[in-house]
Every structure is written in structure tokens, then in C-alpha cells.
N, C-alpha and C positions, 0 to 999 in steps of 0.2 A: 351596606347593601341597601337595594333602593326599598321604598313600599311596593310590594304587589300590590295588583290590579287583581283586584277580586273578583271572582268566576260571574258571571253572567246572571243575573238574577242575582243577586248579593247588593244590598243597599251599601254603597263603599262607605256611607259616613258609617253606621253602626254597625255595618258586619249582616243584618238582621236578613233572610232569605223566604218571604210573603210565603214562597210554594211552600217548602216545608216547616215553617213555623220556628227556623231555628238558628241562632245567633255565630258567626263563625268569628274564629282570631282574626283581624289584620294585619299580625306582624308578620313579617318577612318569615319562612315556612322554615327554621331552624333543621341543619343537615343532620338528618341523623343516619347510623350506620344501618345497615342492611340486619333485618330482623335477623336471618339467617347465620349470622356471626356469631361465631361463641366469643363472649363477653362479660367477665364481669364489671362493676361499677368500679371496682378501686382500680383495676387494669384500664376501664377508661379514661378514668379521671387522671392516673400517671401518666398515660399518653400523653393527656394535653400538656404538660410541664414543658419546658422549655431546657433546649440544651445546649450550653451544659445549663445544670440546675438550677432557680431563681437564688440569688444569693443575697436574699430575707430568709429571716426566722420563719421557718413553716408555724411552730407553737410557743407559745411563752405561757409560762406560769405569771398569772396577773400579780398573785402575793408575793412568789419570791425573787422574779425577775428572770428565772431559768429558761434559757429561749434553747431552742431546736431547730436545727437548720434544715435545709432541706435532704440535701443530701445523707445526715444524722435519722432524719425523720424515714426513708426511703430503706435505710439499711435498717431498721431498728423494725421496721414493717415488714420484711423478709425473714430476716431472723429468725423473730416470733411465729410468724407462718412456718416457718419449717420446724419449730419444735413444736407447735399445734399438731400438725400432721405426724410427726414422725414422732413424741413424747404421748402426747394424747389422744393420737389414733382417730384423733377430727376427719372427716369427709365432708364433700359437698351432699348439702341436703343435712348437714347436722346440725341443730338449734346448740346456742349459744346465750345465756340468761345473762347480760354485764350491770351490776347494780353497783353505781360509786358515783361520787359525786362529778363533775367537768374537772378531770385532773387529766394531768401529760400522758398516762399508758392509755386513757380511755380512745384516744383516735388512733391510736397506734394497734392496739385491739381490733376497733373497727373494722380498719383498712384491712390487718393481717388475717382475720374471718372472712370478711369477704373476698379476699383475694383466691383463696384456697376453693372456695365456693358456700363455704359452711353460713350458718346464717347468724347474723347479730339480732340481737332480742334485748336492748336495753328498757329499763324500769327505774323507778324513780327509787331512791335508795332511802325514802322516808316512808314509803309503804309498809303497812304491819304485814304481820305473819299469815293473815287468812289471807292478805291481799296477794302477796306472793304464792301463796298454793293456788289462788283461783288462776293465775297468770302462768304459774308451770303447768297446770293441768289442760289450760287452752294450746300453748304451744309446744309440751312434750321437749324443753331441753336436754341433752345429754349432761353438758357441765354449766355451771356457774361461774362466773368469774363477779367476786364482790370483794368491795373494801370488807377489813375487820367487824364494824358496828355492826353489819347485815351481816355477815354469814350467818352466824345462830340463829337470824330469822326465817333462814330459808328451810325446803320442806328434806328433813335428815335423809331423804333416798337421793334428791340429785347430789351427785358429787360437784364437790363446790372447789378450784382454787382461790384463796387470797392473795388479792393483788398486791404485790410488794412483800408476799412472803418469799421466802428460798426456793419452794414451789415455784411458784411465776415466773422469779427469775431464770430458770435451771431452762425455763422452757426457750428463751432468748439466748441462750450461752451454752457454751459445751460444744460447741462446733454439729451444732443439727443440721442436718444435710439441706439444701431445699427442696421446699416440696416438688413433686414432679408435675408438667405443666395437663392440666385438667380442662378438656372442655366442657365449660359450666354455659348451659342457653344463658338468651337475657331474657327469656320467659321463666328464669329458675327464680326462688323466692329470695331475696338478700337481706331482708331485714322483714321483722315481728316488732311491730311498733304498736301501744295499748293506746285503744280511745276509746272513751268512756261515752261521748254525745251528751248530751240532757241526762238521759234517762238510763237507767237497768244499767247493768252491771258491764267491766272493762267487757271489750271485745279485742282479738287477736288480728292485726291488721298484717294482711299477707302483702309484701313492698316487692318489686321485682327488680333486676340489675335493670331491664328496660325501662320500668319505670324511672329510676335513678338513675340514669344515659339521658334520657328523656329531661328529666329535670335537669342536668348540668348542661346540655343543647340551647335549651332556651334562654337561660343565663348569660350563656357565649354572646349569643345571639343581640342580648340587651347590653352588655355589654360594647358591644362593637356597634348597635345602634345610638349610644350616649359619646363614645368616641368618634363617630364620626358626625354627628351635631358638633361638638365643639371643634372642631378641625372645619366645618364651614362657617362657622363666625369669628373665626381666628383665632379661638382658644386651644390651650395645650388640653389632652385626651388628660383624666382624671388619672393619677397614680394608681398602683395597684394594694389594695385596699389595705389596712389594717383592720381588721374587726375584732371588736369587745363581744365575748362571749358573757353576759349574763344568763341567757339563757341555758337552761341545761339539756344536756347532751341528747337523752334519754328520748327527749319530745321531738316530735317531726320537726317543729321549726330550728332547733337547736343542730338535729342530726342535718338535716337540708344543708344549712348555714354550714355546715364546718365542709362536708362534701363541695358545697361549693368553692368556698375557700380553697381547699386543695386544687384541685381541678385547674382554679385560675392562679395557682401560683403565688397565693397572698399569704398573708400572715394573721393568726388564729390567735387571739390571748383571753385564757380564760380564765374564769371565775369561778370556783367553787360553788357557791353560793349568790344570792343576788344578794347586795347592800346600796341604796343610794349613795351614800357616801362613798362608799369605795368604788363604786362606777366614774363616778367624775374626778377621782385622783388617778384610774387607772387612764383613762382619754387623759389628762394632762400629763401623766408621766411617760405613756407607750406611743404617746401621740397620734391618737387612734380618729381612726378617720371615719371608720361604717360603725354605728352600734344598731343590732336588731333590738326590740325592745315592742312590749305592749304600753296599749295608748297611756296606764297610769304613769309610765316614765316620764311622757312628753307633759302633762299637766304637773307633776312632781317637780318639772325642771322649769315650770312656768312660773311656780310657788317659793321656788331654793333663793335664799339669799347668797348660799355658797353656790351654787350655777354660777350666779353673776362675778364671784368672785373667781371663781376660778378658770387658769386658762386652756380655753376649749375650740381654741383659735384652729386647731385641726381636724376638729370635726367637721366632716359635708355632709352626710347624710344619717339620716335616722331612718331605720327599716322597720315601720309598721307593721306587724302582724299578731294575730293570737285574739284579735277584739275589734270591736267598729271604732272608727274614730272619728271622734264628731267633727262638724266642721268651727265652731266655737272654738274648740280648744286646739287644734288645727291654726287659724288666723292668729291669736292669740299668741300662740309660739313664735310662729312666723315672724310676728311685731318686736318681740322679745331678742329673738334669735335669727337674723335677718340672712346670714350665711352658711346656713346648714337647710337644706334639700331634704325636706320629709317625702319619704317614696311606700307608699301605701301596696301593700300585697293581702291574698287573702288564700286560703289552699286548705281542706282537710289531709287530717290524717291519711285517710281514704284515698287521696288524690296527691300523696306523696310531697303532700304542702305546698302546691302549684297550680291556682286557675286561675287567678287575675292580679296584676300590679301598675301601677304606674311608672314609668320610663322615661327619664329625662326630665331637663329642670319643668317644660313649659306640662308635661302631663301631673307633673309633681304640684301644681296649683290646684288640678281639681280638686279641691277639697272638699273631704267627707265621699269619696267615690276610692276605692280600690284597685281601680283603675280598667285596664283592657286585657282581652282575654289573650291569655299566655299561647305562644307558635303551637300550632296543632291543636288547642281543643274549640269545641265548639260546644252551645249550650242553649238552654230550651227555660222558658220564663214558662210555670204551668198554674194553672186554676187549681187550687190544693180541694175544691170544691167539684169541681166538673171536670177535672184532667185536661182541660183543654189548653193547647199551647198559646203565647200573647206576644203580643208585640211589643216597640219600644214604650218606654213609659210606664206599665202596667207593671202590678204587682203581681208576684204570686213564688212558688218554691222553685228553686234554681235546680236544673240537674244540667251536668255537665260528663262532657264524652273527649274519652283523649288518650293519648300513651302512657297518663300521668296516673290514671284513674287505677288502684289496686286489683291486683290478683281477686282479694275476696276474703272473709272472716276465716279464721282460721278456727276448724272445728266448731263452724254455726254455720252450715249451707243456708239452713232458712233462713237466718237474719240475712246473708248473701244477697238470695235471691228476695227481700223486701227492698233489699238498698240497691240494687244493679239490675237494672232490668234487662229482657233478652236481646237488647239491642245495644247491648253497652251504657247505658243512660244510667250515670252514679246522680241518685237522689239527696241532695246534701241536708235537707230538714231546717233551708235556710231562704228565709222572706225577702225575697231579693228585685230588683230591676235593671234594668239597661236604661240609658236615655238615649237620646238621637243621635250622638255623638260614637257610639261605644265604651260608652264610661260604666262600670256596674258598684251598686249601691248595694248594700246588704242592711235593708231593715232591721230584723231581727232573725232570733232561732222562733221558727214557727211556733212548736213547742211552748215556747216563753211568754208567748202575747198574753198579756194582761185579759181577761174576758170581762168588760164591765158595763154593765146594762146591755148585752150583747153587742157593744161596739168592742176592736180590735186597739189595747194600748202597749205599743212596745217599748219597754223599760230601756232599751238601748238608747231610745231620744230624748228620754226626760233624764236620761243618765247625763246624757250629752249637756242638757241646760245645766243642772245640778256641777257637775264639773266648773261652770262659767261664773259661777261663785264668790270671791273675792274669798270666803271665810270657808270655805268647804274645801279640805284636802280631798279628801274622799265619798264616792257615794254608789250605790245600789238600790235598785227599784224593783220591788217583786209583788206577788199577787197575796193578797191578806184575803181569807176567807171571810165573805159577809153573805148573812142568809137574802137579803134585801134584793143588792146588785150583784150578785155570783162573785166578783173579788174586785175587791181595792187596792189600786196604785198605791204601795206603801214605800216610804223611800226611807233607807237604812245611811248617816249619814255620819262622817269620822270629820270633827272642827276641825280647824285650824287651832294650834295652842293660843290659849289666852281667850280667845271667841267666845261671847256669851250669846253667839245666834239660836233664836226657838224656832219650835215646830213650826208654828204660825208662820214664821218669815218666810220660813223655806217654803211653805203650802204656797204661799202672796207669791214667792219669787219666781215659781211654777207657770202658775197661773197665768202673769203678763205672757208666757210663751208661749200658752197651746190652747186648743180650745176646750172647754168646756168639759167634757168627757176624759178626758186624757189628765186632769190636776191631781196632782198628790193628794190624797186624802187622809196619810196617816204618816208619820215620821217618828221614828226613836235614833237617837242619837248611839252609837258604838264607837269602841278605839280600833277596830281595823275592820276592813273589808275581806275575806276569806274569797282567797284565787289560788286556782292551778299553776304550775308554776307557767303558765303560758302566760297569764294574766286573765285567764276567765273567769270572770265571777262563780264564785259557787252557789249558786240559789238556793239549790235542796236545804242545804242545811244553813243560807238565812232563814229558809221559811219558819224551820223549826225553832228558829233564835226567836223568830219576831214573834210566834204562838206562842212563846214564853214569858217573852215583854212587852207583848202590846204596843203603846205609844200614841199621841197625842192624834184623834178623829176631828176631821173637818166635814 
């Protein structure tokens, strides 16, 4: 499909529109179906299949090699829905609590809730027991579906089945009728997905089938926009994907990633757990061609001697998201890794993990940029001081408008309406810009900024040098309380083995990069860095690490 030609008043190179102050997509306006359709997201996403069925593995178990066909995958989804409905008396509008690790029933689950219309509500299966009642008491489940280790954590009133017990299975087998065909809006809710933000406690993210229609559109969309670039310079169109799931299921990038998969008829191999090591046997053994992954992967795989050894001759791209990524360690890779396509995305929970990505090998260079804004949303650069909306270039907190953007908190109106304002305008709580181009750059979490002699230091950029490192696997910049300057750049940093690098160096190696205000001033040395499993650093409780150990003052 060609580029549109952007409406009238719309700066074509950035999108950017003087009258209203507000930045629009220019990709091609991805088709999507008539609001008015009852629709859910798994009934969408099976449409697009192809018939007859892709004849790839829709799933593989990464560990034990166990693959799922499509057609397997399809009947196996029906099934379940029909003893959902007809064994446990599920409806649409019925919350659904799934806590287990990225295993084979977990998509299977999924689809067959939201098919029926009922709602999926996954959680991370390493949450404690208070953290599970805050999370049942937000979204109100009827059942639980968990592995063994969790059940007993969960709160004794939901009724809970265990996955892979007799139970579970009874509900797939016995000749359950199918459910009967329901219309479910795409403004019904499909998923309860937890995010936490910076600060205060999980909040309950209401996801829509529209939202999720919306997200596999734009996908298409890119899709057929990188196939049809290499078909005019005589290249073959890219295969249809393999993707290494490291990410887990639970979190918007992880759920995103597998929906999309489906949708396009690829194949899904997942991971339990993340392990470097066993990520890069899995791409050489499954011959895995996409891995999503946060930026530590890409510096991890900068640092590996086994990277180098190993053959990874099938991977092209590496899918960016959960973190900035600097441009350092971005070129770096590239030098390293000269055949694999880093494609930068960036999306909240909130926005169903979809507002900007890069597309194509030649967007795929903008390095350190997340690229351009996803078909359908549009977006507004604001003064976090004066509310006042900005233009290209300019800093300020990003809020973004679209089909993408959530329903709204579940059981916190107020928080709702602090994040969505009355005009649709999701406030993401992120330090962001556009350049001339329509490239957008994410500084930092506003939140976050260092405050030091009242100048603004974002731990995201000196993260970025710190990464450039030779001796530095790992690193984290957060604010150190000082009565003098309000807070010190303090960097929390994991060596290299064998590395006998000091505070001092790492302050020096700072320094040559930024000016003056912005230099580490304090360094302790730890054995890991504490991240979400997105790969978001956890500050809160470095802060607490670092009031406990202090570390070396410049």
C-alpha cells in the first residue's frame, strides 16, 4: 500500500499539525472492521489464518521440543471453550485469573476465554500472596486457572483450577458441547493486564477486543509495508516469523507478541523462564528468526563469547521493547551483528503495547529513536509545567490518542480520569520528543529525572554510556539523597568477571560524555541489577539497596 498523503495542514515529513498542536501517524491508515461488529480478538485473529491452515507449528515448547500445529492448536482452543462454558458456567464479562509460567495450555487458555467472551487476567506466577489478593480484589475473578506452586497462594474464596490437573483436563475432553455463538462488542473488555508505573501500587488495566483488532491491524499493516519494500528492490518478502518467546506471557509485550503471532500464522516457541544461555541454543536449534527482548539482551549479546560461537545465522530481527535503547549500544551491536535488523517499538500497558516502532530495514537505523507513530494514533508533546502543547524538537510528557489506548483502570475511576483525559488523551508519565522527521525518542519516565542543583538528569542516558563500557555488564542510575544538591546521580554497577574497574573510573568514564551536571557522583558496585520481567529496572528498591550501602562520593 502506497504512503498517504496527509490531510492539509499536516507537516508530511513529521506528521506534526501548527493548528492543533498535535502530531499524526503517517503510515498507511490500517483497515480495520466496523466498530459496530460483534467481534472478539481470538475470532479476529483466526480469521486472518489462511486456508487451509499454516502448515507450521503454531507452539513449541522451547525445553522439550513439543510443537503444536495449527490445526492441533485451533481444535485444542474449541474444545476448552466449550467445557469453559458448559463444565464451569464461564460467560462473557467473566474475569479469568491465569498464573503459570509461558507453557503450551497458557495460549491455548487465552484464545479459548476470549473466544467465548469471558476475560483473561494473567499475573506473574512469582507474585506473593498479598500481591495476588490486591490483584483479585482489583479485577473481581470468578476462577483461577494456576500452575501447582501458586495455587496455595492465591486468596482461599476464588475457586482455583490447576493447570494439568484431572480438573483441567475433564474441561477439554468428555465430548463438551461447543459453546453457543455469543455476541461479544469490541468495546467488551478482553483482557485485565497489571501495571504498576513508577509509583503506588499494581493498577487493573481494562484491554478491549477493539483495542486488540486494533493492534493485530497495524501489525498487518507493517507487515505488508516491509514486504512490499523488498519486492521493489528485488528481494524475496521475509518468511513468516519464528519468534523466541522469552518474554513472559503475563505482561502486555509478551501477550501482544503471541496474539500477533497467531493472527499472522507464525510460529510461537516459548520459554518458561528467561536464561541467556538457553535463548541462544533455542534460535540455533528452532531456527528462530524474531526474538522480542529488552535492551539488556542486545548489550548481553554484545559481551557473549558464546553469541559469537554460536550459530544464529537465522535470526533478522530483534524486537525492542520494555526500555530505551541507547544509541551506543544500538551501533555497537550492529558492528558486532551486522545481519540481524533491530526494530525498536515502544507501547504502555495502557495503550495495549502499541504507539511507535520502527519499520523496515532503512527506519530500523534510526538509532536510539522508537520509531514512528503506529496507523491510527496521534500524539501531543506537552509542557509538564505550563500544559502547553510543542512542537518538533521539544521536550515535554507525551500523551497519545488511538484505538490502542485502554478502556480505563479497573476499579480506580479516579486514577482513570488523572491518566485519560476528556478528550481521549492517554498521559503516558513519559519525557519524550519527535524530530523533524517523525522519529520519536523517549528520554526518560518523568517521574525518574534525577533533580540535581535543580537541573533535570535522566538515568536512561548515563545508563546508555555506562552500558558502552568494555568492563560493565551491567548498570543503573538513580537519585541518592543529598541535603546540599536535592539528589545525586548515583550509578549501581554489575562488572564484568574478573574486572578490577573502581568507582573513580566509572565517575572519569561518565564525565568525558555529558556535561557537567549530569556526572555520576556516587557508584557501588552489585551482582545484578533487579528488573521486571519486561526488563525495567526497578529503582524503588535500588534506592533502598543504595541507602543501605552508600558507595564511593565524587
Amino acid at each position: 500500500m502506497a504512503e498517504q498523503e496527509p490531510p492539509a495542514g499536516i507537516d508530511p515529513r513529521s506528521g506534526f499539525c501548527a493548528a492543533t498542536r498535535t502530531f499524526h501517524s503517517l503510515r498507511p491508515a490500517a483497515a480495520l472492521p466496523p466498530e459496530s461488529l460483534p467481534a472478539t480478538a481470538a475470532a479476529y485473529a483466526f480469521s486472518l489464518l489462511s486456508s487451509p491452515l499454516p502448515d507450521r507449528p503454531a507452539l513449541v515448547d522451547a525445553a522439550t521440543g513439543i510443537a503444536v500445529s495449527y490445526p492441533s492448536f485451533l481444535a485444542a482452543v474449541r474444545s476448552l471453550a466449550g467445557g469453559l462454558w458448559s463444565k464451569l458456567d464461564l460467560r462473557p464479562g467473566d474475569v479469568a485469573l491465569i498464573v503459570a509460567p509461558s507453557q503450551l495450555d497458557v495460549p491455548v487458555l487465552d484464545f479459548a476465554l476470549m473466544s467465548i467472551g469471558a476475560v483473561v487476567s494473567p499475573a506473574n506466577p512469582a507474585s506473593t500472596a498479598e500481591e495476588y489478593a490486591h490483584q483479585v480484589a482489583l479485577s473481581r475473578p470468578v476462577v483461577a486457572f494456576a500452575v501447582p506452586e501458586v495455587a496455595a497462594k492465591l486468596p482461599r474464596h476464588l475457586r482455583c483450577v490447576v493447570i494439568g490437573s484431572d480438573e483441567y483436563k475433564r474441561l477439554s475432553t468428555g465430548g463438551a458441547a461447543a459453546p453457543p455463538v455469543v455476541a461479544v462488542k469490541q468495546s467488551d473488555t478482553a483482557a485485565v493486564l497489571y501495571s504498576s508505573g513508577t509509583t503506588g501500587r499494581v493498577k487493573a488495566v481494562a484491554v478491549t477486543h477493539r483495542n486488540l483488532i486494533a493492534l493485530i491491524c497495524a501489525h498487518r499493516e507493517n507487515r505488508e509495508k516491509v514486504a512490499k519494500e523488498a519486492t521493489e528492490v528485488g528481494e524475496q518478502p521475509p518468511p513468516p516469523a519464528v519468534t523466541l518467546f522469552p518474554l513472559p506471557l503475563f505482561h502486555v509485550f509478551g501477550f501482544m507478541m503471541l496474539l500477533r503471532s497467531v493472527a499472522m500464522g507464525e510460529t510461537t516457541v516459548l520459554m518458561e523462564r528467561f536464561d541467556f544461555g538457553a535463548v541462544l541454543r533455542a534460535v540455533e536449534r528452532y531456527r528462530v528468526t524474531l526474538l522480542p527482548a529488552a535492551p539488556p539482551v542486545l548489550v548481553a549479546m554484545t559481551k557473549s563469547e558464546e553469541a559469537r560461537r554460536r550459530d544464529l545465522s537465522s535470526l533478522l530481527v530483534i524486537g525492542i521493547g520494555g526500555a530505551p535503547l541507547g544509541r551506543e549500544v544500538a551501533e555497537r551491536f550492529a558492528a558486532i551483528f551486522p545481519n540481524i535488523e533491530i526494530v525498536q517499538g515502544y507501547g504502555l500497558t495502557e495503550s495495549s503495547g502499541s504507539v511507535a516502532a520502527t519499520v523496515g530495514p532503512e527506519e530500523s537505523k534510526a538509532y536510539g529513536s522508537v520509531g514512528k507513530l503506529a496507523s491510527h494514533m496521534e500524539a501531543k508533546i506537552v509542557d509538564p509545567a505550563t500544559g502547553e502543547a510543542l512542537g518538533a524538537g521539544q521536550r515535554g510528557e507525551l500523551w497519545v490518542r488511538g484505538p490502542v489506548v485502554m478502556k480505563g483502570y479497573v476499579g480506580d475511576n479516579e486514577a482513570t480520569a488523572a491518566t485519560i483525559d476528556s478528550e481521549g488523551w492517554l498521559k503516558t508519565g513519559d519525557l519524550c520528543y519527535f524530530n523533524e522527521d517523525g522519529f520519536l525518542y523517549i528520554v526518560d519516565r518523568l517521574k525518574e529525572l534525577i533533580k540535581y542543583k535543580g537541573y533535570q538528569v535522566p538515568p536512561a542516558e548515563l545508563e546508555h554510556i555506562l552500558h558502552s563500557h568494555p568492563e560493565i555488564v551491567d548498570a543503573a542510575v538513580i537519585p541518592y539523597p543529598d541535603e546540599d544538591v536535592g539528589q545525586l546521580p548515583m550509578a549501581l554497577i554489575v562488572r564484568k568477571p574478573g574486572s578490577n574497574l573502581t568507582g573513580q573510573q566509572v565517575m572519569d568514564y561518565v564525565a568525558k560524555h555529558v556535561a557537567p551536571y549530569k556526572k555520576v557522583r556516587r557508584v557501588a558496585f552489585v551482582s545484578a541489577i533487579p528488573k521486571s520481567p519486561a526488563g525495567k529496572i526497578l529503582r524503588r528498591e535500588l534506592v533502598q539497596q543504595a541507602l543501605s550501602m552508600g558507595g564511593s562520593k565524587l
